[in-house]
N, C-alpha and C positions, 0 to 999 in steps of 0.2 A: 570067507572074506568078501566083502561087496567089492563093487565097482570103483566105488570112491575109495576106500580103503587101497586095492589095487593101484589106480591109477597116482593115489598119494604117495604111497609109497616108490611106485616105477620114478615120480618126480623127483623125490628126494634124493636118489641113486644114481638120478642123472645129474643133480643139481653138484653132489659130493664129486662127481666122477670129474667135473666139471672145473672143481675147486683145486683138483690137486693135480690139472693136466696142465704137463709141459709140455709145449710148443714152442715153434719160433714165435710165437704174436704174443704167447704171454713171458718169454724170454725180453722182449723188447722192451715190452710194459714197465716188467722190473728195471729194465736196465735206463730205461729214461727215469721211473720214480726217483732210482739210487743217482744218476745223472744230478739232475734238476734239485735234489734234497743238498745232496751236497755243495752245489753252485749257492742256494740261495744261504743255507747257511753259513758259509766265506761269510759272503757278501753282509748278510744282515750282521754275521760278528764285528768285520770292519766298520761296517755304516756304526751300526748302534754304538761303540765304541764311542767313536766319533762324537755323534751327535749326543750324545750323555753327558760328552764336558763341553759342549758347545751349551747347554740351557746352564741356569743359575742355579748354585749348589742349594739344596732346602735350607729354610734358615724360621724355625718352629716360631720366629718371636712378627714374623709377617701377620698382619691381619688376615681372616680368614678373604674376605673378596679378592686381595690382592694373590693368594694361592691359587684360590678357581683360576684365577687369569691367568696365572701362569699353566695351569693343567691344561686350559681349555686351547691355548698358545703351545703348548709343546703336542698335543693333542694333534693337532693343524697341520703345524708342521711334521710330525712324523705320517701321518697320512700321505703327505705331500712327496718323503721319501720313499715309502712303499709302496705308492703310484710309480715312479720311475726307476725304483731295485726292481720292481717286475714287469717295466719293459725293457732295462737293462740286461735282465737275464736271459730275456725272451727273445736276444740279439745272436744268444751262442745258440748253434746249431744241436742238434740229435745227435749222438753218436752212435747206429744203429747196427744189431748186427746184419751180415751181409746175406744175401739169400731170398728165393722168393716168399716173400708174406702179402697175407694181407693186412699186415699190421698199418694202421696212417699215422705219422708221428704226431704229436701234438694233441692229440685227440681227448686221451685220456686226462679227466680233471685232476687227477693226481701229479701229472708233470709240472703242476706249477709249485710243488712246493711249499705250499703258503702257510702248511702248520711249522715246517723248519723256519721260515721268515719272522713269525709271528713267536712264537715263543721264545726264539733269540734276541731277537730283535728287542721285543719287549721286557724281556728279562733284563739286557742291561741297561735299561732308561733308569737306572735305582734313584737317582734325584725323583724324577717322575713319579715313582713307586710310593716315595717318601712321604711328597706332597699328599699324594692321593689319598694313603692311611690317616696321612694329617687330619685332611677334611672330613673325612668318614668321620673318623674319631669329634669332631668339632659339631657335626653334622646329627650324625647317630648316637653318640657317645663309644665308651670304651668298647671293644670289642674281644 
């Protein structure tokens, strides 16, 4: 076995060793991802709710400009909510377990949640959803 062989393998071993250790820091980790997934998901199911009957129901007999606009309008605005659902979330504190760590809260890009924001969120825009296959369709033809 050479050298690089060796030392590939000593990495990989440490790399696994690494992936399945529990400590308090990666105890945290998890418990702000499950924290933070959970809040933003509330959140995005109430908001999006909401704001799905707040735009105008699809209505297939619109010309095609007057859809864009609307996409391009509901587009705007839901950026505009998911700018402030994620400073709104980012108001509730960590709830961390107790104990000396070096864990720093906030740190990890995972606490923000934002694939629970984003796929909820977006899932219930279905007027939004509607328009957009509209245009594709209008656009590219049938799909």
């Amino acid at each position: 076995m050479s050298f690089l062989e060796h030392q590939g393998k000593k990495q990989f071993i440490t790399r696994l060793r690494k992936l399945f250790n529990v400590n308090n820091i990666r105890l945290n980790e998890l418990l702000e991802i499950t924290q933070y997934t959970i809040i933003y998901g509330l959140v995005a199911f109430f908001c999006g709710t909401y704001v799905n009957k707040f735009f105008p129901k699809f209505d297939k007999t619109k010309p095609t400009w007057q859809i864009l606009l609307e996409i391009l309008g509901e587009t705007v605005i839901l950026s505009i909510c998911i700018f402030y659902i994620r400073k709104l979330v980012k108001i509730i504190p960590f709830i961390h377990l107790p104990g000396k760590s070096r864990y720093i809260p906030y740190m990890s890009a995972e606490f923000e949640g934002e694939i629970a924001l984003s796929v909820i969120f977006v899932s219930l825009q279905i007027n939004l959803l509607e328009k957009i296959r509209e245009l594709s369709k209008r656009i590219v033809g049938e799909y």
